[in-house]
C-alpha positions in Angstrom: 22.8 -14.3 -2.9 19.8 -12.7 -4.6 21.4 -10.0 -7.7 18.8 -8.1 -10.2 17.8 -10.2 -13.3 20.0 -8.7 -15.7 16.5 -7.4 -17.6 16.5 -5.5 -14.7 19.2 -3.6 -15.1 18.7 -2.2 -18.6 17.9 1.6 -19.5 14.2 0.6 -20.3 13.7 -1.2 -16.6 14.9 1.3 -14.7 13.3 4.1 -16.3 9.9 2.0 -16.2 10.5 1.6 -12.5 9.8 5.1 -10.9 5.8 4.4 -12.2 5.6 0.9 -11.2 2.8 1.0 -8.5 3.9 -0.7 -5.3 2.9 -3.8 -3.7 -0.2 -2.8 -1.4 -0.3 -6.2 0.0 3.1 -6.6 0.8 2.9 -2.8 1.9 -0.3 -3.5 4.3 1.2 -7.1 5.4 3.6 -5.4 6.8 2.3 -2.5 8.6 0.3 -4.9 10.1 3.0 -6.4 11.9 4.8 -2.8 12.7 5.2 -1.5 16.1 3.3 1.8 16.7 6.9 3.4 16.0 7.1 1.8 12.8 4.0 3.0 11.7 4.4 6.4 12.5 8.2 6.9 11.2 7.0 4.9 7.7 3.4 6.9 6.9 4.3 9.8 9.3 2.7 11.1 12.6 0.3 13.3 11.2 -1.0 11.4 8.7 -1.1 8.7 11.3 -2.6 11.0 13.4 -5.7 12.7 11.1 -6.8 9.0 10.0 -7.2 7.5 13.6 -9.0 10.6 14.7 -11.6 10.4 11.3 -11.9 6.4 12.0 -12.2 6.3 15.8 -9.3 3.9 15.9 -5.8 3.0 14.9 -5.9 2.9 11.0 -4.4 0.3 8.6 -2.3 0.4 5.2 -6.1 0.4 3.7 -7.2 3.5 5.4 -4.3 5.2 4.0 -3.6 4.3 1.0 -4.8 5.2 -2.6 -6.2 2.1 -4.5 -5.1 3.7 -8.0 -1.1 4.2 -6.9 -0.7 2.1 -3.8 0.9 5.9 -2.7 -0.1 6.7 0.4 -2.7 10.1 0.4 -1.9 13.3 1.6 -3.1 14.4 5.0 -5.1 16.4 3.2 -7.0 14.2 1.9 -7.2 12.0 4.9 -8.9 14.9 6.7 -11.6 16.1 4.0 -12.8 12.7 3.1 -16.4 11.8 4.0 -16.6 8.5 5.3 -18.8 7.3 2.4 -15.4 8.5 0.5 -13.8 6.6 2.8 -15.6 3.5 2.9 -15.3 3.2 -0.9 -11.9 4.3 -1.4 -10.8 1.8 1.3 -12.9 -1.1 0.0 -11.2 -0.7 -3.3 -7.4 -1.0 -1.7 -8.9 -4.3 0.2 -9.7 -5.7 -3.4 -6.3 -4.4 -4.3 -4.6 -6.3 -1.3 -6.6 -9.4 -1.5 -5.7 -9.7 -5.3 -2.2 -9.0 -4.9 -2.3 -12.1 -2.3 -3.9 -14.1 -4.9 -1.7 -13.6 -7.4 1.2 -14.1 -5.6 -0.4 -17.3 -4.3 -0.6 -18.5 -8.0 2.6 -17.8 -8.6 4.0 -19.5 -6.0 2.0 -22.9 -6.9 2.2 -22.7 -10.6 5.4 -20.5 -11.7 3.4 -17.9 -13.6 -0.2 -15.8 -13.4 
């Protein structure tokens, strides 16, 4: 049975854990792999909704997310970025995701970063 580390449960963990910035690769992994329900109930119909009309197809945890939080952005946002806006901001949460996956890879073989 996994239980928190007991570090984990200390004053200073949990009030460091409302800025901790999520897992994008985790995050995108699994979007990936989510029904079209999925999708919509976990970033929401509109935002859903704004990005595949601005892209011209169904977006991806990259197209929605912000590279400097892992949060996802506001429709808002979604619908007043340029595609060179876009296209940048997007290629940063790939680098995100693809270090995340590389990291967790060296963990996994060697026990640490």
């Amino acid at each position: 049975v996994l239980r928190p580390l007991p570090a984990m449960q200390t004053p200073e963990y949990e009030a460091a854990a409302a800025s901790l910035a999520p897992d994008v690769a985790h995050f995108a992994d699994w979007f990936a792999t989510a029904t079209g329900p999925q999708r919509r109930k976990a970033a929401g119909a509109k935002r859903i909704d704004v990005a595949g009309r601005a892209l011209g197809r169904e977006p991806t945890w990259a197209d929605l997310a912000d590279p400097d939080t892992g949060q996802l952005l506001s429709v808002d946002r979604l619908r007043d970025e340029s595609v060179d806006d876009r296209a940048v901001r997007r290629a940063k949460v790939q680098a995100a995701i693809s270090m995340n996956r590389a990291l967790v890879r060296r963990v996994a073989m060697f026990g640490s970063v």
